[in-house]
Each structure stands twice: as structure tokens, then as C-alpha cells.
C-alpha positions as CSV (number, residue, x, y, z in Angstrom):
1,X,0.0,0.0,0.0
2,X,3.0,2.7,0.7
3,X,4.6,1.7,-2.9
4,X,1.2,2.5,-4.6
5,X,1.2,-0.5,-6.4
6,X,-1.2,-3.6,-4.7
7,X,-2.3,-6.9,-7.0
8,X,-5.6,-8.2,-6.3
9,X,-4.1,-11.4,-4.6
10,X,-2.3,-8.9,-2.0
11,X,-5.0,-6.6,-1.8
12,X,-7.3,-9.6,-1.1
13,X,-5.0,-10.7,1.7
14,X,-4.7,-7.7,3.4
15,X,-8.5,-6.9,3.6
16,X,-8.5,-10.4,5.2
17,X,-5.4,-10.2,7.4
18,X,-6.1,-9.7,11.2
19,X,-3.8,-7.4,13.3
20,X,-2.8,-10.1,15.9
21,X,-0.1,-9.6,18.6
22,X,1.7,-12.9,20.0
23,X,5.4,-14.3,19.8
24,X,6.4,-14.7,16.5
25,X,8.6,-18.1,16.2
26,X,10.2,-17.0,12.9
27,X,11.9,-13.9,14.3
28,X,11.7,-15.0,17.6
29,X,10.5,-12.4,19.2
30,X,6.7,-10.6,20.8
31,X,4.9,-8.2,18.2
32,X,2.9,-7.4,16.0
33,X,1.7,-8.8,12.5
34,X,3.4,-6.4,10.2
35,X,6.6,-5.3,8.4
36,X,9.4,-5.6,10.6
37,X,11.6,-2.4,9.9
38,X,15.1,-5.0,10.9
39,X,14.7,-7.2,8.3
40,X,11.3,-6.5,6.0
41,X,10.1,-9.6,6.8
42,X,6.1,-9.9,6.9
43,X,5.3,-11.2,10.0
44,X,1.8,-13.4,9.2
45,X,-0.7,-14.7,11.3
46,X,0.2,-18.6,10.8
47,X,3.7,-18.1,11.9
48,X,2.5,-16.6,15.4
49,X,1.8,-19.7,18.3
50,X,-0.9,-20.6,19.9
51,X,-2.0,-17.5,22.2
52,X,-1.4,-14.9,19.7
53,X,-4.3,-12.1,20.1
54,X,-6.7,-10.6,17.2
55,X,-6.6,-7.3,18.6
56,X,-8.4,-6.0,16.3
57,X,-11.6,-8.6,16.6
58,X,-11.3,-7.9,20.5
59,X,-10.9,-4.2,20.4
60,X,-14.3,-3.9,18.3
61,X,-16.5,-6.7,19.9
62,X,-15.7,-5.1,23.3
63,X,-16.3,-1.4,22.0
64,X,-19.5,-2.5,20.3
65,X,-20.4,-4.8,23.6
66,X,-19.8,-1.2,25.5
67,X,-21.8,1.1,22.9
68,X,-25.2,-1.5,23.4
69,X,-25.1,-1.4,27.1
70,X,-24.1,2.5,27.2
71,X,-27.3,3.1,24.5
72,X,-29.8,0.6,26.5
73,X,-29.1,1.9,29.8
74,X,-29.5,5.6,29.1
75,X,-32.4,4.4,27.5
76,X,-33.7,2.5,30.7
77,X,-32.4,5.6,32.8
78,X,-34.8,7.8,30.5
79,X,-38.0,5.6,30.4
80,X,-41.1,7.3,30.8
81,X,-44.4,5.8,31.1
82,X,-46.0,8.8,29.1
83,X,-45.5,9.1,25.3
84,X,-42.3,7.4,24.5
85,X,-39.4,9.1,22.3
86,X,-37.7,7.3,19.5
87,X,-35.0,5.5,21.4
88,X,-37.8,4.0,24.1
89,X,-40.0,3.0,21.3
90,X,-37.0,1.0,19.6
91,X,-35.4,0.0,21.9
92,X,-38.7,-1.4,23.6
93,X,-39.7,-3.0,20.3
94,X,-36.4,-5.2,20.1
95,X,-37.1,-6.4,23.9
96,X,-40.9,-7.6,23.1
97,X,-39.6,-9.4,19.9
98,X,-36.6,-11.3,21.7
99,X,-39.3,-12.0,24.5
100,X,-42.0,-12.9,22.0
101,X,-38.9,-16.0,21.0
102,X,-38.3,-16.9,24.7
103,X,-41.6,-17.3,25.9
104,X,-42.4,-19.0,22.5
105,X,-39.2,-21.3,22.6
106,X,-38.5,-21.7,26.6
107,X,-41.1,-23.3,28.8
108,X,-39.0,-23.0,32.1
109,X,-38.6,-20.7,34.6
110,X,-34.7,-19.3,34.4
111,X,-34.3,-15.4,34.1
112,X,-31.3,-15.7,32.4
113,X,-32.4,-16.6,29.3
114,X,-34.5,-13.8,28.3
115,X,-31.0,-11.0,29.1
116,X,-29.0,-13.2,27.3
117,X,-31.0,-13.8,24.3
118,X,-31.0,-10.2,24.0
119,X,-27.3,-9.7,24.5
120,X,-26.6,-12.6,21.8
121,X,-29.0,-10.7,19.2
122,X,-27.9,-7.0,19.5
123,X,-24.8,-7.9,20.3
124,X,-24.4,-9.9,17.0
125,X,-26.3,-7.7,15.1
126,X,-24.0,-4.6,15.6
127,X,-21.1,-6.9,15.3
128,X,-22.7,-7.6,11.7
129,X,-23.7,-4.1,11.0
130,X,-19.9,-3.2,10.6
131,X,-20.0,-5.0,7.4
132,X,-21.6,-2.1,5.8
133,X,-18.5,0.1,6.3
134,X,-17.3,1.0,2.9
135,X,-14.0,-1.8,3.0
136,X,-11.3,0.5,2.4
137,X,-12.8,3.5,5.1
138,X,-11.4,2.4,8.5
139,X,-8.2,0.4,7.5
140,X,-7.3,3.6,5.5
141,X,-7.4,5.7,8.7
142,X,-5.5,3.2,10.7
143,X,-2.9,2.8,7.9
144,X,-2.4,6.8,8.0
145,X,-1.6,6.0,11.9
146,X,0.7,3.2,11.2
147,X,-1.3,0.5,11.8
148,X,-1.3,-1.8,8.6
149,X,-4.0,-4.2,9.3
150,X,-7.8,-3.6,10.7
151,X,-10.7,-5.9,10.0
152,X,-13.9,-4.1,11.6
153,X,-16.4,-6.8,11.4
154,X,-15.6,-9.1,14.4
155,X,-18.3,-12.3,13.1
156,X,-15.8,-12.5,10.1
157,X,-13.1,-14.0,12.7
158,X,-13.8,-17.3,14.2
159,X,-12.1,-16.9,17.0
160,X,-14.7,-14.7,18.1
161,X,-18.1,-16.5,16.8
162,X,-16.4,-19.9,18.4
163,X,-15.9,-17.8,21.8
164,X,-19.3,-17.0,21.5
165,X,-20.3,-20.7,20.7
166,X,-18.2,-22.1,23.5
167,X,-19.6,-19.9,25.9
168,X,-23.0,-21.3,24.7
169,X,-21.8,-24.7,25.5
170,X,-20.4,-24.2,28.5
171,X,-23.9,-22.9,29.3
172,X,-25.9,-26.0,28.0
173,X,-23.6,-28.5,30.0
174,X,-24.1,-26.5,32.9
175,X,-27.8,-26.6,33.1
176,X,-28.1,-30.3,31.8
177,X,-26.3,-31.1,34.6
178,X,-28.1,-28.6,37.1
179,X,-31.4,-29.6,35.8
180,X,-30.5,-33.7,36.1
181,X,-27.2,-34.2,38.1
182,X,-24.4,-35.6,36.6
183,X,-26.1,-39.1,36.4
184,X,-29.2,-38.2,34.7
185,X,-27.3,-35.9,32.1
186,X,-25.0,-39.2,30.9
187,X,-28.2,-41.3,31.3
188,X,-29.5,-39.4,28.6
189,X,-26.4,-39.6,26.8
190,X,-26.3,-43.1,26.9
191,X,-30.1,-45.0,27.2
192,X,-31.5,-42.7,23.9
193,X,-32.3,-42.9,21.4
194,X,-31.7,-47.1,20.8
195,X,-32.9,-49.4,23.9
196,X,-29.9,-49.5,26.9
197,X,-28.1,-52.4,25.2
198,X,-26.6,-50.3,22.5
199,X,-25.7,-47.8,25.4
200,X,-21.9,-47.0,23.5
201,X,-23.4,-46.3,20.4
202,X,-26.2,-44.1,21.9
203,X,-23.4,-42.5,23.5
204,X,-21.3,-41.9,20.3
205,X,-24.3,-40.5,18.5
206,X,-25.2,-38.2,21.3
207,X,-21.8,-36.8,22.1
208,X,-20.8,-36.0,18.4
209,X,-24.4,-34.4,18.6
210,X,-24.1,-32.5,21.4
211,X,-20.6,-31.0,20.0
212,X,-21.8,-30.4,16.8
213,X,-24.4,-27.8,18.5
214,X,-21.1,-25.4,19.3
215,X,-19.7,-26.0,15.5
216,X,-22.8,-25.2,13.8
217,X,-23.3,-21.8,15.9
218,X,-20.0,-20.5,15.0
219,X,-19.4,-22.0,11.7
220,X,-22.8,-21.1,10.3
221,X,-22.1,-17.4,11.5
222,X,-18.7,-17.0,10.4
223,X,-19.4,-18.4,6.5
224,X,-22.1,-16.5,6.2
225,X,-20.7,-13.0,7.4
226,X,-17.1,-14.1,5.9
227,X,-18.6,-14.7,2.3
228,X,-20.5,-11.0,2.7
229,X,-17.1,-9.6,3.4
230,X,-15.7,-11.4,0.6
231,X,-18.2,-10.1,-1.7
232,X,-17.3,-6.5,-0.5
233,X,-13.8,-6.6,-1.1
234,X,-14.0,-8.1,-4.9
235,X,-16.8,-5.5,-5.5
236,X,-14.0,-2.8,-4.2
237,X,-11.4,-4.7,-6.9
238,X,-13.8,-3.2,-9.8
239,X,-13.8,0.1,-11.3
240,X,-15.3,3.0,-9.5
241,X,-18.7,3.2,-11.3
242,X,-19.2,-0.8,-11.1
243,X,-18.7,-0.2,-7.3
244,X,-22.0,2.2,-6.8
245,X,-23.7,-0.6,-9.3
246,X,-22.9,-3.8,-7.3
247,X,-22.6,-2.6,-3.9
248,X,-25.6,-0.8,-2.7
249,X,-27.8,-4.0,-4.3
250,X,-25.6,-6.1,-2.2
251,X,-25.4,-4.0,1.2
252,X,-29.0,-3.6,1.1
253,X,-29.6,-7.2,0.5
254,X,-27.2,-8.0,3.3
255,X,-28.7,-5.7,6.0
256,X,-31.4,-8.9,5.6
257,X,-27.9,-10.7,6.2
258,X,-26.9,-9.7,8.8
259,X,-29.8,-9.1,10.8
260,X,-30.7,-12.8,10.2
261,X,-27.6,-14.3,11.1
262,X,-28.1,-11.9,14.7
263,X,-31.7,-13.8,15.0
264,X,-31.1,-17.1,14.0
265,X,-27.3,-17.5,16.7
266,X,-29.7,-16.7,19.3
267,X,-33.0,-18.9,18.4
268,X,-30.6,-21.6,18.4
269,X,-28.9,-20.6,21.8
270,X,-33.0,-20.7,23.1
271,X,-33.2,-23.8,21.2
272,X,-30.4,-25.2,23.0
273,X,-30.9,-24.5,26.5
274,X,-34.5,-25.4,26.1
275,X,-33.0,-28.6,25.0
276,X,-31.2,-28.5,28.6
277,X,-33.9,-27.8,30.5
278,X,-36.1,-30.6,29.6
279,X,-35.7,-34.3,31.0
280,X,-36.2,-37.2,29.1
């Protein structure tokens, strides 16, 4: 990008490159994917170990975790049982429809379920809604400060719709086993859905089940946000007036996108720990 002169290949990668922090086994040393100034080596996110950091997927997901519950509780600080401004009237419109899909989903009595649901979708959602950044906007202002690399849209890393999924998980093992004890929850591991007999198969069938349910969340998230964001950057590889052509179409299709994607990770978190709830 400093040279002037970026193939599609390299632009491509860029758009796509994280800025991660971790050691970095090939210079052997803590820092930074980028150019090192010693040597003009490129530093890449394969050649960093284990615990290297997306800063820039953090550094968004927690600023847009922050914006939702600064805007929600001035909101609730501002409630007013009179006529409702704009912000009450949206902001009480997305809690009836997330509670309209717990009470509709969830047949138990856990008040968790209801916060969290709407956590997972607005949460999500505004974590989407970054895709509709123009590509080249934000990573141009970081670049002017130095920094090389900025993805904005933090669905389009893994790493942060498989934390999401985890935490999910580690949520559905936790009430299986509050709602049934530790024996009940392998009981129903094992004795369904063939008679006890086949108990090890049962087992097999329900486990790779049961960890699928953490895959599929993130997975099905990630594709479908990564492919939008791969559609943006080969748009932004065209000439300028094939850009305004292709572009709007596709952002305003993908505002259906991404707001789906936001509604259907947390139906299936309901789904889930409905799922957890109920005793065979």
C-alpha cells in the first residue's frame, strides 16, 4: 500500500489479514503482524503460536459490547411511562420481539435466558452491522496512523463467533447437569435414542451431537458473514462506477444478512438450552 502498487491477490490478503499480537517463532520475538523495519520480513498470522491475540476482533467486539449497554441503559435511565421518544420506542420494540422468541421457545422458569437472548442478538447484530462500512474507510485511517492491518467486522473471525459458541456450550452442560445431576445428564447420553443395550453407540451418537451444536453456531455465523465480506472486497477490486452498481444491491440485501444471522445464533442458543432444560 506505501509503494502505490497492490495486486488483487495482495490486496485480497490484506483486507482479510487480522492485526494479531503474539510471539512470533520466525523472528523470535513478541509483536505485531506487520513489516518488521530490521529485516522486512512480513510477520503473518500462521507463523505466530498458539496464544497470539486478534486485537483488532477484541478491540471492536468489546467497543460495540460497551456502545449497546451504554445506548440501553440511558435508555432505561430515561423511560417514561407517558409518550415514548424514539430510542424508548426502539429499543422497547427489540425487547418484546426477543421476548415474544423466549416465551415461545422456553417453557422453564430461568431469568437468564430472556437477558442473554437479547445480549446474543444486539450484540451480534451490531457486530454484523460493521460490514456495511465501505471496506477501504477504516483500515485507510489506521494505515495513516501506522497501523497496517484492521478488520472491523468481528463475526468475520472465528475466533470470536467460536468464543461465542463455546460460551453457549459451556452454558448447556451447565444446566443439563443442574437440571438432572451428573447421572441423569450421561443417562441421557447413553439409554436414547436405541434401547440401553446399545448404550456406547447411543453414546457416540449423542456426544458428536451434542458437539456439533457449538460447531454449527460458529461456523454457520462465520461463512455466512465471511462470504458478505468477501463479496465486499471483490466488489471494491472493480472500477469505480461498477462499485455504486454492485454494492448498494448487495449492502442492502445484506442488511437482511446480517440481521438474520443476529436472529437465528440466538433462536438456536434458546433452542439449546430449552433442550437442557427438559428431561427425558
Amino acid at each position: 500500500m506505501a509503494s502505490g502498487t497492490v495486486t488483487s491477490s495482495e490486496y485480497i490478503s490484506h483486507h482479510l489479514t487480522n492485526l494479531t499480537f503474539g510471539y512470533h517463532e520466525k523472528t523470535d520475538s513478541w509483536r505485531f503482524v506487520n513489516t518488521d523495519p530490521a529485516n522486512g520480513e512480513l510477520a503473518l498470522p500462521h507463523e505466530f503460536g498458539f496464544w497470539a491475540v486478534n486485537v483488532d476482533t477484541l478491540l471492536w467486539s468489546i467497543g460495540l459490547g460497551l456502545l449497546f449497554m451504554w445506548l440501553f441503559r440511558k435508555v432505561a435511565k430515561s423511560v417514561t411511562s407517558g409518550v415514548p421518544g424514539g430510542g424508548q420506542n426502539f429499543v422497547e420494540t427489540i425487547i418484546e420481539f426477543v421476548d415474544d422468541n423466549v416465551k415461545g421457545i422456553f417453557h422453564h422458569k430461568n431469568p437468564v435466558i430472556a437477558p442473554l437472548s437479547l445480549t446474543i442478538f444486539v450484540w451480534v447484530f451490531l457486530m454484523n452491522l460493521m460490514d456495511l462500512v465501505p471496506i477501504d474507510w477504516v483500515p485507510y485511517i489506521f494505515n495513516e496512523m501506522g497501523v497496517h492491518y484492521m478488520k472491523i467486522v468481528p463475526t468475520t473471525d472465528v475466533n470470536a463467533t467460536g468464543g461465542m459458541a463455546l460460551s453457549v456450550f459451556a452454558l448447556i452442560v451447565y444446566y443439563s447437569i443442574k437440571q438432572k445431576g451428573i447421572g441423569g445428564f450421561i443417562k441421557e447420553l447413553s439409554f436414547q435414542p436405541l434401547p440401553k443395550i446399545f448404550a456406547p453407540f447411543n453414546l457416540f451418537l449423542e456426544v458428536v451431537g451434542l458437539l456439533a451444536k457449538p460447531v454449527s453456531l460458529a461456523l454457520r455465523l462465520f461463512g455466512n458473514m465471511y462470504a458478505g465480506e468477501m463479496i465486499f472486497i471483490l466488489i471494491a477490486l472493480l472500477p469505480f462506477w461498477a462499485q455504486w452498481v454492485l454494492s448498494v444491491p448487495w449492502a442492502i440485501f445484506h442488511i437482511l444478512v446480517i440481521t438474520l444471522q443476529a436472529f437465528i445464533f440466538m433462536v438456536l442458543t434458546i433452542v439449546y438450552l430449552a433442550m437442557a432444560h427438559d428431561d427425558h
